[in-house]
Backbone and ligand atoms as CSV (ligand in chain L), in Angstrom:
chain,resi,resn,atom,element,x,y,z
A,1,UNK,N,N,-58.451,-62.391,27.912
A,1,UNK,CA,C,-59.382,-61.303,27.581
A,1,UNK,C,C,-58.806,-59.947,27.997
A,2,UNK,N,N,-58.274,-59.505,29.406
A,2,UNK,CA,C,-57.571,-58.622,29.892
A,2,UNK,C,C,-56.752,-58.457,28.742
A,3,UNK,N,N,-55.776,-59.198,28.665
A,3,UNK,CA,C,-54.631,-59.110,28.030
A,3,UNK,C,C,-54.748,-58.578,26.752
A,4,UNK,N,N,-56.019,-58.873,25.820
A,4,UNK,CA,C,-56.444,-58.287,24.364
A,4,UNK,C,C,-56.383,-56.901,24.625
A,5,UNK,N,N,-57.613,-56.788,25.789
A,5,UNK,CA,C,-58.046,-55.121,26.052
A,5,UNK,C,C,-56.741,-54.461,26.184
A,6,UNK,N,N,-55.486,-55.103,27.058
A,6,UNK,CA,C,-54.375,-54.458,27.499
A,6,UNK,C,C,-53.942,-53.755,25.967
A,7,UNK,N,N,-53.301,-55.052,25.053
A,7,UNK,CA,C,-52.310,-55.070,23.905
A,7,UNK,C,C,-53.148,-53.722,22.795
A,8,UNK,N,N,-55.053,-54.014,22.971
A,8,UNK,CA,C,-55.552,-52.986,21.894
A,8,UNK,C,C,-55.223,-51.269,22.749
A,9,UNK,N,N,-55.529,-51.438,24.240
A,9,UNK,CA,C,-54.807,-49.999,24.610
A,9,UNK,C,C,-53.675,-50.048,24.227
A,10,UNK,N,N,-52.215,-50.365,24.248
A,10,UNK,CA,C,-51.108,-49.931,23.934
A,10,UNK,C,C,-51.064,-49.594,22.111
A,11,UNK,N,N,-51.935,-50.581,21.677
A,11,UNK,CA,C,-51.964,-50.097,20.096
A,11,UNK,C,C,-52.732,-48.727,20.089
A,12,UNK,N,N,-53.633,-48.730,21.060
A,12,UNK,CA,C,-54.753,-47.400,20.673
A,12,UNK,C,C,-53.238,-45.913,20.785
A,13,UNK,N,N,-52.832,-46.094,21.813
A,13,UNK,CA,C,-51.597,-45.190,22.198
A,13,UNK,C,C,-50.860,-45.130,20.890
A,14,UNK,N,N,-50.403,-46.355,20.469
A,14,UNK,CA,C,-49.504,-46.416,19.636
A,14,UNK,C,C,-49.724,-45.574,19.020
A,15,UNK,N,N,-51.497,-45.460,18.228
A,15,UNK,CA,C,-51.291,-44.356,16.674
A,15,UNK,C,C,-51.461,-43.523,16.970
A,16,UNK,N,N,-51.614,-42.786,18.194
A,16,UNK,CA,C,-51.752,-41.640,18.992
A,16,UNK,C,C,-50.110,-41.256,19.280
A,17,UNK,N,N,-49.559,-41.421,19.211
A,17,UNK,CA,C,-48.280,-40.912,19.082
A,17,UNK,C,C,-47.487,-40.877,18.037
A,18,UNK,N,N,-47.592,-41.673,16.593
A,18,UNK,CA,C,-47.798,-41.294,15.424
A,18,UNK,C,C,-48.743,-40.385,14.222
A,19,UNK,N,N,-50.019,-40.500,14.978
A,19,UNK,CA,C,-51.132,-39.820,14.176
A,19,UNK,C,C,-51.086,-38.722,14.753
A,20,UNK,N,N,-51.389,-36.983,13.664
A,20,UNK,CA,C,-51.582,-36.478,14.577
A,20,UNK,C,C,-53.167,-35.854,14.651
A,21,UNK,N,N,-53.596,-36.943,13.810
A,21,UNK,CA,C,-55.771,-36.808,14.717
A,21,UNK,C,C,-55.888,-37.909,15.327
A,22,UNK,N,N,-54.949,-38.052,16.414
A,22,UNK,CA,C,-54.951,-38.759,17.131
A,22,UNK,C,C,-56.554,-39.548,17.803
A,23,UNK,N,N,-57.121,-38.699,18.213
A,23,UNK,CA,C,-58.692,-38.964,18.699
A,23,UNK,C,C,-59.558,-39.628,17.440
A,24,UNK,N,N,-59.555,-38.445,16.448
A,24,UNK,CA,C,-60.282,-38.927,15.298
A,24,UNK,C,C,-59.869,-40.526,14.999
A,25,UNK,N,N,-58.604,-40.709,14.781
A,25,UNK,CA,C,-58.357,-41.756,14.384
A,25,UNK,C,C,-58.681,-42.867,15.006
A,26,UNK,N,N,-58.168,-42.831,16.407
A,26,UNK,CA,C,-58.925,-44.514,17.338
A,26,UNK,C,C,-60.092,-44.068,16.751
A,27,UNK,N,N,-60.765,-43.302,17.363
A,27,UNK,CA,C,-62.366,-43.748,17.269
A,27,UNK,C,C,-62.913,-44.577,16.480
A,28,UNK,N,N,-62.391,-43.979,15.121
A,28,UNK,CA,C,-62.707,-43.974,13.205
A,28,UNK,C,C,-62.435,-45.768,13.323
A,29,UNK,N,N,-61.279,-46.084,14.092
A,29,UNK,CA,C,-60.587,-47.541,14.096
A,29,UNK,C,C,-61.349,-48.285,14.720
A,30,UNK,N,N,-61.217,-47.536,15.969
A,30,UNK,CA,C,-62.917,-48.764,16.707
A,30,UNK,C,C,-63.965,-49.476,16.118
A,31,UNK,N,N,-64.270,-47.901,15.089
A,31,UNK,CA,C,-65.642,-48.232,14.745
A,31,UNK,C,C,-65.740,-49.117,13.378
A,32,UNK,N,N,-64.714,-48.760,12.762
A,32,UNK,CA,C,-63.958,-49.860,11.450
A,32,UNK,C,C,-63.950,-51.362,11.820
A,33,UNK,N,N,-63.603,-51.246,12.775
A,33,UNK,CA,C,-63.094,-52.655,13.378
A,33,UNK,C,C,-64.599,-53.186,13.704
A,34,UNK,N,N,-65.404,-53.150,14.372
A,34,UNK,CA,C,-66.543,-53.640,14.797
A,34,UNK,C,C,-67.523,-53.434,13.615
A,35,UNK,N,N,-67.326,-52.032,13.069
A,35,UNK,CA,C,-68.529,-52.100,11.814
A,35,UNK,C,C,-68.295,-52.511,9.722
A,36,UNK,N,N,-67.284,-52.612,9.860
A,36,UNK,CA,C,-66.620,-52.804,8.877
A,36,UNK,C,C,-65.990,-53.744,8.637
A,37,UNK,N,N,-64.538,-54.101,9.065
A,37,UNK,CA,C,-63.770,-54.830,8.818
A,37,UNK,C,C,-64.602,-56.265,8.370
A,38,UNK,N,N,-65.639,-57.105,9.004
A,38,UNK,CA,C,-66.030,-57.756,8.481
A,38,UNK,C,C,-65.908,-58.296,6.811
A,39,UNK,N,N,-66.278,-57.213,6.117
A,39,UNK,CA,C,-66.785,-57.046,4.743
A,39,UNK,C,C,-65.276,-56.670,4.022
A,40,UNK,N,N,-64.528,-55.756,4.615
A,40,UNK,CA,C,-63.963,-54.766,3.823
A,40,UNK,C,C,-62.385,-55.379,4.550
A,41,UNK,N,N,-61.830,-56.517,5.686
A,41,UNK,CA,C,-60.829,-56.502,6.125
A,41,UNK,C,C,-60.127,-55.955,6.629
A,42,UNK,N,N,-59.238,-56.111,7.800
A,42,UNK,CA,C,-58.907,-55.596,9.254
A,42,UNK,C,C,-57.900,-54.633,8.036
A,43,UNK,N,N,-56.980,-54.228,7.250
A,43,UNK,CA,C,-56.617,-53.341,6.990
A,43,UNK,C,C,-57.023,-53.069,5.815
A,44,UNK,N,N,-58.183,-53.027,5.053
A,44,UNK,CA,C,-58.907,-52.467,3.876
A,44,UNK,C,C,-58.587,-53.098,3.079
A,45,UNK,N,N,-58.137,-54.625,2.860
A,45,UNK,CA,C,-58.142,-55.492,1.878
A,45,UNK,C,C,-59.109,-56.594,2.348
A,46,UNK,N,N,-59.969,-56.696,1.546
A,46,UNK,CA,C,-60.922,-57.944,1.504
A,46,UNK,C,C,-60.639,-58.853,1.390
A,47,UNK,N,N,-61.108,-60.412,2.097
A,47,UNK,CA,C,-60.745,-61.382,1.511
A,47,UNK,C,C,-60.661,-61.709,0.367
A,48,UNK,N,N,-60.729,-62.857,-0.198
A,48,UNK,CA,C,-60.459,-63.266,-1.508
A,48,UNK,C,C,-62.059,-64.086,-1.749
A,49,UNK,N,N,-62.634,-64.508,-0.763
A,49,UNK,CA,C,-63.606,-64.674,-0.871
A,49,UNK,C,C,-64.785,-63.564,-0.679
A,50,UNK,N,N,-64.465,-62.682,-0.034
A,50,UNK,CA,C,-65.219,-61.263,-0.255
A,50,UNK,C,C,-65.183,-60.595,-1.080
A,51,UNK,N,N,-63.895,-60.675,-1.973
A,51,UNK,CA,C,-64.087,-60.321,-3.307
A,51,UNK,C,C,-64.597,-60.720,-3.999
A,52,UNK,N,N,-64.661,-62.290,-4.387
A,52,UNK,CA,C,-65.825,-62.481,-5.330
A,52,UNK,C,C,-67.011,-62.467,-5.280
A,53,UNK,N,N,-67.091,-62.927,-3.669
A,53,UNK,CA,C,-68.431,-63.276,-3.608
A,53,UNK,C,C,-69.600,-61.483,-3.303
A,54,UNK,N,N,-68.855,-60.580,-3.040
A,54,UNK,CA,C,-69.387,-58.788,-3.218
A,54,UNK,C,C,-68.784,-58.011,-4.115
A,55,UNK,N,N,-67.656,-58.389,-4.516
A,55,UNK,CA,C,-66.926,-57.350,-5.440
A,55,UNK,C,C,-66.594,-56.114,-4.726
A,56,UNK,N,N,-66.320,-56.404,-3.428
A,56,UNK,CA,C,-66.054,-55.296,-2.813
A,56,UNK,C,C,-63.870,-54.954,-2.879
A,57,UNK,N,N,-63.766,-53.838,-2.629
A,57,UNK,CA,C,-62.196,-53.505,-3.580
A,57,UNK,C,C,-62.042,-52.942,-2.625
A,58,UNK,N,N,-60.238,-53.258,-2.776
A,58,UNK,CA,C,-59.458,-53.432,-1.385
A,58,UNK,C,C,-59.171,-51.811,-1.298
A,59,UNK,N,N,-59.214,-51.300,-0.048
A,59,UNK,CA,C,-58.998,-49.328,0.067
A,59,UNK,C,C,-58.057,-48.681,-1.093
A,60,UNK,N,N,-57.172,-49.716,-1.039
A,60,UNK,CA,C,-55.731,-48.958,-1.944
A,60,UNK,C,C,-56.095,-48.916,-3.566
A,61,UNK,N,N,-57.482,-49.295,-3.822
A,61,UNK,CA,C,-57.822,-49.340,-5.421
A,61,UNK,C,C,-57.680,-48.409,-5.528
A,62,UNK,N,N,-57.031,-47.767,-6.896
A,62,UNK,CA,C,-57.429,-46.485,-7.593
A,62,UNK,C,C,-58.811,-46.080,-7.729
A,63,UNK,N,N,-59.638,-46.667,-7.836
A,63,UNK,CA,C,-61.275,-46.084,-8.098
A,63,UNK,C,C,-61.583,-45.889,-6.861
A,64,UNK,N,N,-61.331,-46.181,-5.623
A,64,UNK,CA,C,-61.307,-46.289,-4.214
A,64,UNK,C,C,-61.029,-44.910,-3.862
A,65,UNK,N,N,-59.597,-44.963,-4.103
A,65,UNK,CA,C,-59.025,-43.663,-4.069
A,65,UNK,C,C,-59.268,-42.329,-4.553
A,66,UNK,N,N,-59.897,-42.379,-5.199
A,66,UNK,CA,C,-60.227,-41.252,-6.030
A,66,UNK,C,C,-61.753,-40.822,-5.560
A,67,UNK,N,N,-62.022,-41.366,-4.427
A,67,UNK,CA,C,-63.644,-41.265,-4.615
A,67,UNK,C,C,-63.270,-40.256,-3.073
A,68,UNK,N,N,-64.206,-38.989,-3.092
A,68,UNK,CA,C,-64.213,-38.148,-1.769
A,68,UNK,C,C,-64.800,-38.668,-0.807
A,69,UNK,N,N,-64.479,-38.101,0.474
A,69,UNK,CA,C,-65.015,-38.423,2.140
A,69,UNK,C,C,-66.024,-38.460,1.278
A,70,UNK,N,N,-66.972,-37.282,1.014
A,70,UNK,CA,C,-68.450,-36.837,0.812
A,70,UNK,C,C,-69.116,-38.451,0.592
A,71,UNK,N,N,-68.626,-38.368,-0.376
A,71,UNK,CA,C,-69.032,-39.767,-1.711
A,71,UNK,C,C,-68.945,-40.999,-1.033
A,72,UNK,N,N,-67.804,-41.509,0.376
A,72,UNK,CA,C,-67.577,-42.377,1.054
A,72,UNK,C,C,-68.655,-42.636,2.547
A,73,UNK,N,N,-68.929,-41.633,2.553
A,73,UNK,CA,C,-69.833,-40.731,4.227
A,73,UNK,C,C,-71.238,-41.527,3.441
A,74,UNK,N,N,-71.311,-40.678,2.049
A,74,UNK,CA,C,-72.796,-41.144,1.681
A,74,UNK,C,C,-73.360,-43.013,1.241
A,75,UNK,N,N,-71.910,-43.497,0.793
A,75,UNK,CA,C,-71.949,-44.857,0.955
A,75,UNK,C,C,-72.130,-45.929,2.419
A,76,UNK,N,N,-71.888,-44.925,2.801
A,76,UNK,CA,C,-71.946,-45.977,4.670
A,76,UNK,C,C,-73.049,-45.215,5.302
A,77,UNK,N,N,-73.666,-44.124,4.496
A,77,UNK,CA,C,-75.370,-43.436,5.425
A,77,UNK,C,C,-76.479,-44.281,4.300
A,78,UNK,N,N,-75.987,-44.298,3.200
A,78,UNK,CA,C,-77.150,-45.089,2.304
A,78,UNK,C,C,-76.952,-46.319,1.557
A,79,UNK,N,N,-75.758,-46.444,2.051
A,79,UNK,CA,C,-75.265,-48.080,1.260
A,79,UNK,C,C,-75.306,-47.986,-0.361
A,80,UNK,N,N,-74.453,-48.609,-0.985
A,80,UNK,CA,C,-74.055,-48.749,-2.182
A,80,UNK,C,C,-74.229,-49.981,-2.867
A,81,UNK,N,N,-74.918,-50.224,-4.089
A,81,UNK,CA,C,-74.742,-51.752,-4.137
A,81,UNK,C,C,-75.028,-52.527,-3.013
A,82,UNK,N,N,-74.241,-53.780,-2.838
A,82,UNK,CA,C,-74.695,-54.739,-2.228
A,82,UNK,C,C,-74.072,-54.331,-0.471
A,83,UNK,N,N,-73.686,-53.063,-0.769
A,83,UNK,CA,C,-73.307,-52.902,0.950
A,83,UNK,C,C,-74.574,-52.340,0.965
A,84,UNK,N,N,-74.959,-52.551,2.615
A,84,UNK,CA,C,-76.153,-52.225,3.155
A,84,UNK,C,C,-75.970,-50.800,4.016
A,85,UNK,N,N,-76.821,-49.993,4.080
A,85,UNK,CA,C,-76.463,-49.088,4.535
A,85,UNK,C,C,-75.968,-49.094,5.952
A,86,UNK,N,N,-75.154,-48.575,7.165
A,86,UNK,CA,C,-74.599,-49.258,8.236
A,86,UNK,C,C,-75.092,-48.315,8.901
A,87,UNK,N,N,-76.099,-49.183,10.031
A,87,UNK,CA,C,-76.950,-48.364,11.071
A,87,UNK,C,C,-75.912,-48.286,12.118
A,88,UNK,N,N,-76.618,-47.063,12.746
A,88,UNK,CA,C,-76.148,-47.121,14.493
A,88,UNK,C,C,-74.876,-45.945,14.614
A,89,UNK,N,N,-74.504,-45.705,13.501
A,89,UNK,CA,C,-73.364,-44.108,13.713
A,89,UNK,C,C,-73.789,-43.149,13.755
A,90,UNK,N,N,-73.310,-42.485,13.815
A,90,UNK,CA,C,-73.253,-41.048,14.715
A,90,UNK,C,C,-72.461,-40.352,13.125
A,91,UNK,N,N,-72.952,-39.077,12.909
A,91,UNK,CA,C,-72.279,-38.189,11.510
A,91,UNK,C,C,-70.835,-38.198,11.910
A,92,UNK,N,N,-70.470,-37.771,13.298
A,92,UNK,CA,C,-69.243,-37.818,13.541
A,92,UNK,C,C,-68.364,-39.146,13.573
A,93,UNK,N,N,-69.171,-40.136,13.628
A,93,UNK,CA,C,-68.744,-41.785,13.913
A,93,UNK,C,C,-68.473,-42.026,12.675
A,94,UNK,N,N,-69.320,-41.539,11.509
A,94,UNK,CA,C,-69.223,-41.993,10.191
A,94,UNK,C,C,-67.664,-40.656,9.362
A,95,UNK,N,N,-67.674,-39.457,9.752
A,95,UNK,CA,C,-66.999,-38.933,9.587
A,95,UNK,C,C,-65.578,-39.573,10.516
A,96,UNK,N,N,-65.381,-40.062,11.378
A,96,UNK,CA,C,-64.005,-40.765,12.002
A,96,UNK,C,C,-64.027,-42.056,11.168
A,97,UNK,N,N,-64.889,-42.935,11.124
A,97,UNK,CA,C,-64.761,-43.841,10.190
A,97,UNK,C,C,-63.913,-43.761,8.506
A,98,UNK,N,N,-64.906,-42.806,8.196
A,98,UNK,CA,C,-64.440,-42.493,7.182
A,98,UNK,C,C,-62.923,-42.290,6.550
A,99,UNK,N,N,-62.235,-41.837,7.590
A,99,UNK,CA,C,-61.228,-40.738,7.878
A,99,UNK,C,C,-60.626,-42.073,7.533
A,100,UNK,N,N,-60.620,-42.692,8.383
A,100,UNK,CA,C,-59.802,-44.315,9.075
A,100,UNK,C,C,-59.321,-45.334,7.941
A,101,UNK,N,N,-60.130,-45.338,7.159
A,101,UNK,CA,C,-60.416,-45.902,5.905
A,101,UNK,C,C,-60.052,-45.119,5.123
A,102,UNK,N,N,-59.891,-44.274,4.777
A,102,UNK,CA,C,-58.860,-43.626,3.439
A,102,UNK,C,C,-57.349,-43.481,4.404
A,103,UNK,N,N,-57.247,-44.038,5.838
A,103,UNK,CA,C,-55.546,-43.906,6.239
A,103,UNK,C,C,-55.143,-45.452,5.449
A,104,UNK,N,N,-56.036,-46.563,5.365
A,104,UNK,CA,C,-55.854,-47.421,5.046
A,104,UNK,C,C,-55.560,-47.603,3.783
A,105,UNK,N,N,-53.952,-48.002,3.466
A,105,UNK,CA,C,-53.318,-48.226,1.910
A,105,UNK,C,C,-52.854,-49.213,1.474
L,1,HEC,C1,C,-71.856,-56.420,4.718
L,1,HEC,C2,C,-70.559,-56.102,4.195
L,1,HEC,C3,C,-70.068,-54.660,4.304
L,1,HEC,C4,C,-69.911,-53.918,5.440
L,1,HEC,C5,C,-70.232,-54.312,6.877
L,1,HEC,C6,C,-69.357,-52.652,5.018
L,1,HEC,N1,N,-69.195,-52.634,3.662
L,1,HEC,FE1,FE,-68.430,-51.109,2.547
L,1,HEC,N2,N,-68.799,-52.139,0.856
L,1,HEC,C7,C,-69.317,-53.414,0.791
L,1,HEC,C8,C,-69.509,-53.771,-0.604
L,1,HEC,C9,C,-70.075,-55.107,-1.110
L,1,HEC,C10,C,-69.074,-52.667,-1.376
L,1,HEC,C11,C,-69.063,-52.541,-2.906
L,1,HEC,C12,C,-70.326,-51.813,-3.306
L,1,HEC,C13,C,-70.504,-51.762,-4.782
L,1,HEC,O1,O,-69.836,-50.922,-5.413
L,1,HEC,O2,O,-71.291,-52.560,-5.279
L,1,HEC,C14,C,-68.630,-51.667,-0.426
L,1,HEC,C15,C,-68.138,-50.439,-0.793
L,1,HEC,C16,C,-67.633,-49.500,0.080
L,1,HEC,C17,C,-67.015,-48.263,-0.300
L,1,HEC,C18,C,-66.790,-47.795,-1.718
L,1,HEC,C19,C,-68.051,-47.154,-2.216
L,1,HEC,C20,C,-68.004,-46.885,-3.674
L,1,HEC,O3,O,-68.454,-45.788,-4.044
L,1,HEC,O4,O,-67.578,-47.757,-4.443
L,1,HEC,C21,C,-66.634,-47.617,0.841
L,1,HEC,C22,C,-65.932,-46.262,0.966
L,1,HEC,C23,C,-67.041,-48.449,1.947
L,1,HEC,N3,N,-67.650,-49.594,1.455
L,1,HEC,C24,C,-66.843,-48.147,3.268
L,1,HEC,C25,C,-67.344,-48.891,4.331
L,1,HEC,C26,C,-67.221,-48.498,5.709
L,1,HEC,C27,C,-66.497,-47.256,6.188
L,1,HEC,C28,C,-67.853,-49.445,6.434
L,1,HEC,C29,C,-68.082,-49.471,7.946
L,1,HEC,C30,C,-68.755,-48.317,8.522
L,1,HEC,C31,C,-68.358,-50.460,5.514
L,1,HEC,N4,N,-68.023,-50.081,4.247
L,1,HEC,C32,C,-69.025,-51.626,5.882
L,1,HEC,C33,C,-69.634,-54.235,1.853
L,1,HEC,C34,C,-69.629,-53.843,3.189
């Protein structure tokens, strides 16, 4: 258990010395990771069974891509389709989130 917490601090560092919204970014990742990834997969590709079974599309889609923070912010404050809207963030939680998920390609 230590040892997870250890390896996710040295990763948290890690993109903090590559990224340079460094802050924005863990956070956005944290909160991806615990509120997201479920549905949407630890790097924005869905399973194969999450795809069929939601039709949910992996970050790097072109229709994905093309869609603004705005348009992405308002999908995770009011849910879209069969995503439910995702309680418990913070504008800024959903704005780092957000962020996190369009780094994802
Ligand atoms: C319960 C599963 C689930 C969770 C949890 C979830 N999503 Fe989704 N998400 C979906 C599904 C399903 C769609 C496809 C919606 C549709 O177009 O019908 C989707 C679509 C999206 C889209 C594209 C919206 C669009 O306009 O097509 C974005 C961006 C997104 N999710 C971001 C997030 C973020 C960020 C989080 C975490 C804060 C999150 N999702 C959590 C299931 C989920």
């Amino acid at each position: 258990m230590t040892k997870t917490i250890r390896s996710l601090a040295v990763l948290a560092v890690a993109v903090c010395l590559t990224g340079a919204m460094c802050l924005a970014e863990s956070s956005g990742q944290a909160t991806y990771k615990t509120k997201c990834a479920m549905c949407h997969g630890a790097t924005g590709t869905p399973s194969a069974a999450m795809t069929k079974a939601m039709g949910i599309k992996s970050a790097s889609d072109p229709a994905i891509m093309k869609l603004t923070s705005a348009e992405m912010s308002s999908a995770v404050k009011n849910g879209k389709g069969k995503m439910k809207p995702i309680a418990g963030l913070t504008n800024q939680q959903i704005t780092d989130v957000v962020a996190f998920y369009r780094s994802l390609k």
